[in-house]
C-alpha positions in Angstrom: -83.0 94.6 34.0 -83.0 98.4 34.5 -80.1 99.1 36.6 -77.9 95.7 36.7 -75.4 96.9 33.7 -75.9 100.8 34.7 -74.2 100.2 38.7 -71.4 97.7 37.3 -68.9 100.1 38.1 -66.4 100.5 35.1 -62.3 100.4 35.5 -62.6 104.2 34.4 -61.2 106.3 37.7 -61.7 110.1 37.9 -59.0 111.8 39.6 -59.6 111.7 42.5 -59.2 107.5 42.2 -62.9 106.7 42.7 -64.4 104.1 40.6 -66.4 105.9 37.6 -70.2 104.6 36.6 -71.1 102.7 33.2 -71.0 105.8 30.6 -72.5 103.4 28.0 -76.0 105.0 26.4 -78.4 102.3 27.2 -77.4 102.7 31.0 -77.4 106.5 31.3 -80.9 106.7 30.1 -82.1 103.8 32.7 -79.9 106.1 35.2 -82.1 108.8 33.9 -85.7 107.3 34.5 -84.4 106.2 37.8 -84.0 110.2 37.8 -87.0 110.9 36.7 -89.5 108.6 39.1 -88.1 110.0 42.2 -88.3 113.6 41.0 -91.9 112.9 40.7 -91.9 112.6 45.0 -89.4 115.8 44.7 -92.0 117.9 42.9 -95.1 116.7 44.7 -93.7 117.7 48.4 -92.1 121.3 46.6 -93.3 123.9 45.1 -90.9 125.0 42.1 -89.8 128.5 41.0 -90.5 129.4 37.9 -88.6 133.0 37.6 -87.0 132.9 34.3 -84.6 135.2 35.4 -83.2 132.8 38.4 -83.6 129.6 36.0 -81.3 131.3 33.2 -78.8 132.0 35.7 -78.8 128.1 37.1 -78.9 127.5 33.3 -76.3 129.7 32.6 -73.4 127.9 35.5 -74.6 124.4 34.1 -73.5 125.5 30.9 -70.1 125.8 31.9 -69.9 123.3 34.7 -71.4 120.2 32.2 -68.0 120.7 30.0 -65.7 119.0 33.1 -67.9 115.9 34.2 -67.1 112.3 33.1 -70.4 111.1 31.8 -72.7 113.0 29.9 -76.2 113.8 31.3 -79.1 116.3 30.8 -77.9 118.6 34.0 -80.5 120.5 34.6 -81.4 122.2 38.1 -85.2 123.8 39.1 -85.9 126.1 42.5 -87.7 124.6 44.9 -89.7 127.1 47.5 -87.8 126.6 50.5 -86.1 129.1 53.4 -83.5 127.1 54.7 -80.3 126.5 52.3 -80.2 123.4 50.2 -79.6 121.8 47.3 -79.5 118.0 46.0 -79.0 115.9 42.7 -81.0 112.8 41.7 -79.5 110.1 39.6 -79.5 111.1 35.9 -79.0 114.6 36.4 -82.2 116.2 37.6 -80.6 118.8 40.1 -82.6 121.0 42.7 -81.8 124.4 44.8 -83.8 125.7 47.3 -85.0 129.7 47.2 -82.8 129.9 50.8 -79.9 129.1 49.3 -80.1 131.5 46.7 -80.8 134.1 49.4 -77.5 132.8 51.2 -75.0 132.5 48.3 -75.0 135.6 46.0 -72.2 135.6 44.0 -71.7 133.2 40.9 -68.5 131.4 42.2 -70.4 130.8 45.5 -73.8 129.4 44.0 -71.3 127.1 41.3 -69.5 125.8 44.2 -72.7 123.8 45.4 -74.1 123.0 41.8 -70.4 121.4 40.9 -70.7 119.5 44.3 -74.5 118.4 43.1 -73.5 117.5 39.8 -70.4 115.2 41.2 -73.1 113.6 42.8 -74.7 113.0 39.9 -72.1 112.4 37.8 -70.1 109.8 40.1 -74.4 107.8 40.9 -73.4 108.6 44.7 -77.1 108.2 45.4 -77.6 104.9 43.9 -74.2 103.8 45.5 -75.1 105.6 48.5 -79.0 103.8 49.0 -77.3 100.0 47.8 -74.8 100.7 51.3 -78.1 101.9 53.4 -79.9 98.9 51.7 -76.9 96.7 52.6 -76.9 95.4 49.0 -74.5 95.3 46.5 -74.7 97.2 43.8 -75.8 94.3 41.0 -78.2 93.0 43.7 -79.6 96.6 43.9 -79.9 96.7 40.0 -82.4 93.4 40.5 -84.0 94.5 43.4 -85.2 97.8 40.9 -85.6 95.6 37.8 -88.5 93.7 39.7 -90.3 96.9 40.3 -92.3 95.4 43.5 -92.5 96.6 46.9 -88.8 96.2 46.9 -88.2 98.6 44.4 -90.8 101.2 45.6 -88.8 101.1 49.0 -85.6 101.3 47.3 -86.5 104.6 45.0 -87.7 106.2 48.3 -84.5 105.5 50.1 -82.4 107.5 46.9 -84.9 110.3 47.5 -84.3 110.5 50.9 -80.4 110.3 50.5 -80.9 113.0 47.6 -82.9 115.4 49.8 -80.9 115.2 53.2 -77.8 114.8 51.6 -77.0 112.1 53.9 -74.1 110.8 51.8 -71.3 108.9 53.6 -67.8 111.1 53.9 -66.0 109.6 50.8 -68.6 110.6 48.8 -69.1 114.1 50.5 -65.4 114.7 49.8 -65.5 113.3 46.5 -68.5 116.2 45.4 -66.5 118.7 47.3 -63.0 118.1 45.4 -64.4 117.1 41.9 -66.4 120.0 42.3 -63.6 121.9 43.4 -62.1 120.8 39.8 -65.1 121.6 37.9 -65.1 125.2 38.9 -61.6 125.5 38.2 -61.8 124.0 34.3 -64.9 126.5 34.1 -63.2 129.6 35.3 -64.9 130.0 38.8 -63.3 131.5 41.3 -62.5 128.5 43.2 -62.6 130.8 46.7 -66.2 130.4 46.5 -66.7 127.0 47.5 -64.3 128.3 50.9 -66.7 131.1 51.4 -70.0 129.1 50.8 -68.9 126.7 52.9 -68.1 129.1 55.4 -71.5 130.5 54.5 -73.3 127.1 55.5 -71.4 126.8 58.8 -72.7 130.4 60.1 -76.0 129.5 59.0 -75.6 126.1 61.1 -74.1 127.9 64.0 -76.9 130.4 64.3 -79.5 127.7 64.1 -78.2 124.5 65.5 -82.0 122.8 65.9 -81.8 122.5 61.6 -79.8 119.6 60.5 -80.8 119.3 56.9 -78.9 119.4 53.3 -75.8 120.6 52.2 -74.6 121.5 55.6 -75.3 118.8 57.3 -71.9 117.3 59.3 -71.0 114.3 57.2 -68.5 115.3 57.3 -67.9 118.2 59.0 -68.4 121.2 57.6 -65.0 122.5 59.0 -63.4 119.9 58.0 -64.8 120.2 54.7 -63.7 123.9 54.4 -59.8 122.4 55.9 -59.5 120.0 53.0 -60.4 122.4 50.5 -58.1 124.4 51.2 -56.0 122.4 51.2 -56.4 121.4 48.0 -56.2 124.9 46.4 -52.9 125.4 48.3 -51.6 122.0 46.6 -52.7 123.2 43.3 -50.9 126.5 44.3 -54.4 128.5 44.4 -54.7 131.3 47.1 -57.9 131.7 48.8 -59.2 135.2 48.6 -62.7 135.4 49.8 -62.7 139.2 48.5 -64.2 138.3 44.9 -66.4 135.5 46.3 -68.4 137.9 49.2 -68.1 141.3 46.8 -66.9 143.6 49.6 -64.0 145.8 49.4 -65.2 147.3 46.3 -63.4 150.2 46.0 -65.4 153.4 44.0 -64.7 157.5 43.2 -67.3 159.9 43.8 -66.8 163.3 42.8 -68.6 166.7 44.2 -67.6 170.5 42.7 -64.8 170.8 45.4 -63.7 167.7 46.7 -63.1 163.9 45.0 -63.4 161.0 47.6 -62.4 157.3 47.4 -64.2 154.9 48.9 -64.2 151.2 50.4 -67.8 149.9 50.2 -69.1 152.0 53.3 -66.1 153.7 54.6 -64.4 157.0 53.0 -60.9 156.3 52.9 -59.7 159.7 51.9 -60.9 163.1 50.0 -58.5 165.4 47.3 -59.1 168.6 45.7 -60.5 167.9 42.3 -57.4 168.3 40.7 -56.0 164.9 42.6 -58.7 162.5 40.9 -55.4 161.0 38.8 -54.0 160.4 41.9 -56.5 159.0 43.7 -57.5 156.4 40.5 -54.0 155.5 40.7 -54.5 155.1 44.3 -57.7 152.8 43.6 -55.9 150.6 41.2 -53.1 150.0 43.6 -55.7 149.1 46.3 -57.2 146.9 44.2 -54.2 145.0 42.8 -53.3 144.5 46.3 -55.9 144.2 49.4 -57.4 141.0 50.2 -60.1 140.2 52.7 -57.4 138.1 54.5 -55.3 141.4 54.7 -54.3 141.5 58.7 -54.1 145.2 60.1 -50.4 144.6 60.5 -50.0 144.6 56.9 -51.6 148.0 56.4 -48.5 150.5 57.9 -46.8 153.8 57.0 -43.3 153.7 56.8 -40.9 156.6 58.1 -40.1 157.8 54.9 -43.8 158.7 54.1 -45.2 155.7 52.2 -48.4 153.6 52.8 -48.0 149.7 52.3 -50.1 146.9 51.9 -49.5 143.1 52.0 -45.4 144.4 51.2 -46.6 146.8 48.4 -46.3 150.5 48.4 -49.5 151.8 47.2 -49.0 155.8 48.0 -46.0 158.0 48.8 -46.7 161.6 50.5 -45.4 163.2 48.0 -48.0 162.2 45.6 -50.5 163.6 47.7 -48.9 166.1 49.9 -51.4 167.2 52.2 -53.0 163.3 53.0 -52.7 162.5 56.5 -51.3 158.5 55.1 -52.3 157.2 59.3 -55.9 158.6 58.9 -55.7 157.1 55.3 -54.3 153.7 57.1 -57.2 153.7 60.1 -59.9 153.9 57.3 -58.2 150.5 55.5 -58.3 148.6 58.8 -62.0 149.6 59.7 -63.2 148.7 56.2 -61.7 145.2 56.5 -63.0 145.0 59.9 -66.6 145.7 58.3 -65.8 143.0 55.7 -64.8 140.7 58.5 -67.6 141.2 60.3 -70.2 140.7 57.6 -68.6 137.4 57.4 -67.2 136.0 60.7 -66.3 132.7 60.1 -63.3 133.1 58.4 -62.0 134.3 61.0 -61.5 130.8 62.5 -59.4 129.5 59.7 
């Protein structure tokens, strides 16, 4: 039969304590036609990217990813043309990303976030489990109903396409991809703030357009809830969010002129020196940038009476080190550059 040993769910459990699938050979690779006829419906109602640049990338964050999952699979993902932000896995590994996403998430750690949470679902057969509950079959009856390849089957293939597509996974299995994920960024050296900030990413995209109810960010469960129990899961494995790496803003920079060198904060001038002061200032810049997170609050950026500017608890400059600074007009330019950086991404402001 073609999927009655693959859905006997071994004793194996994955951290997280959910049963694991059959990783024996023969059933992976009837896991993997499964795969393969409903990517043939995927494929017909998309049109597919086929920028080699783009596809490297994906190719690239599945190369690391692949080394943390249970069962090994041919991961592979392909672009689908598509504006609004999604992505699903098939059984077997097949993996897709729509061009809107792409457009969304921009960093690494953000677009890995998603792919780990696609591959989970692939990994753990959530879309075969998934269409035997919508089926209201068990998972061995599924298996037969497949094997017989009748109308049945036909019915049964289009119901893991649809679950694929929509992502209309029940919550365990949502939080399962979210927290597995969560893990296989982590053992692959993603920043694991990503999947906060995508996830924030998903809900401003939601808010903004509240008549769209499709793919990752659809509310099972809900997406803040889904952002709440991630982080609280990087705070019980003693992780920090900081959303700075993730969104790429409060990049700090030096640009120098004949008379004058300034430091920067993406688009705000935080303070200019004689030439002779660029030591300073790079010392200035490293200190900065050991030390400012987007979650900095305004009350945390202060001069103190004895002439020294602090952030987060740290002193970063002294006045004597650059005597003629004005350290409060140095102090106003941090608090409007994080406001900027806030503002390009509001949501975190809830949390």
């Amino acid at each position: 039969m073609l999927l009655a040993g693959l859905i006997l769910l071994a004793p194996l459990c994955s951290p997280s304590g959910a049963a694991v699938p059959s990783s024996d050979p023969k059933d992976l690779e009837r896991e993997i036609k499964i795969g393969d006829q409903v990517s043939k419906e995927v494929e017909e109602r998309f049109r597919l990217v086929s920028d080699p640049v783009v596809l490297s990338r994906l190719d690239a964050i599945v190369a690391r990813l692949e080394k943390g999952v249970l069962r090994p699979m041919p991961y592979r993902f392909k672009v689908v043309e598509e504006r609004w932000p999604n992505a699903f896995a098939l059984p077997g590994g097949r993996c897709y990303v729509t061009t809107g996403l792409l457009d969304l998430l921009r960093s690494d750690s953000e677009l890995a976030a998603i792919m780990a949470h696609e591959m989970v679902h692939a990994d753990r057969a959530h879309g075969i489990i998934q269409a035997a509950r919508n089926q209201r079959l068990s998972l061995v009856s599924l298996g037969i109903a497949l094997a017989t390849r009748g109308h049945g089957a036909a019915m049964i293939l289009s119901n893991v396409a649809q679950v694929a597509i929509m992502n209309q996974y029940s919550k365990d299995l949502e939080r399962e991809a979210d927290l597995e994920g969560l893990n296989l960024m982590i053992e692959a050296g993603y920043d694991p703030s990503g999947m906060v900030t995508a996830l924030e990413k998903l809900l401003d995209h939601q808010i903004r357009r509240p008549q769209v109810d499709l793919g990752v960010y659809m509310s099972h469960p809900e997406l803040r809830d889904r952002i709440d129990y991630v982080t609280r899961s990087m705070e019980k494995k003693g992780l920090k969010v900081s959303r700075r790496g993730p969104l790429g803003v409060l990049r700090l920079s030096l640009r120098r002129s004949d008379d004058s060198v300034e430091l920067w904060m993406d688009r705000v001038k935080l303070i200019s020196a004689p030439p002779s002061m660029e030591p300073v200032l790079r010392r200035l810049s490293q200190s900065l940038d050991r030390t400012i997170r987007f979650e900095t609050m305004p009350q945390d950026v202060l001069v103190s009476p004895d002439g020294g500017l602090w952030v987060d608890g740290v002193r970063v400059l002294t006045s004597s080190e650059l005597p003629e600074a004005n350290l409060d007009s140095l102090r106003d330019a941090l608090v409007k550059s994080l406001s900027e950086a806030r503002s390009r991404h509001p949501l975190a402001k809830i949390y």
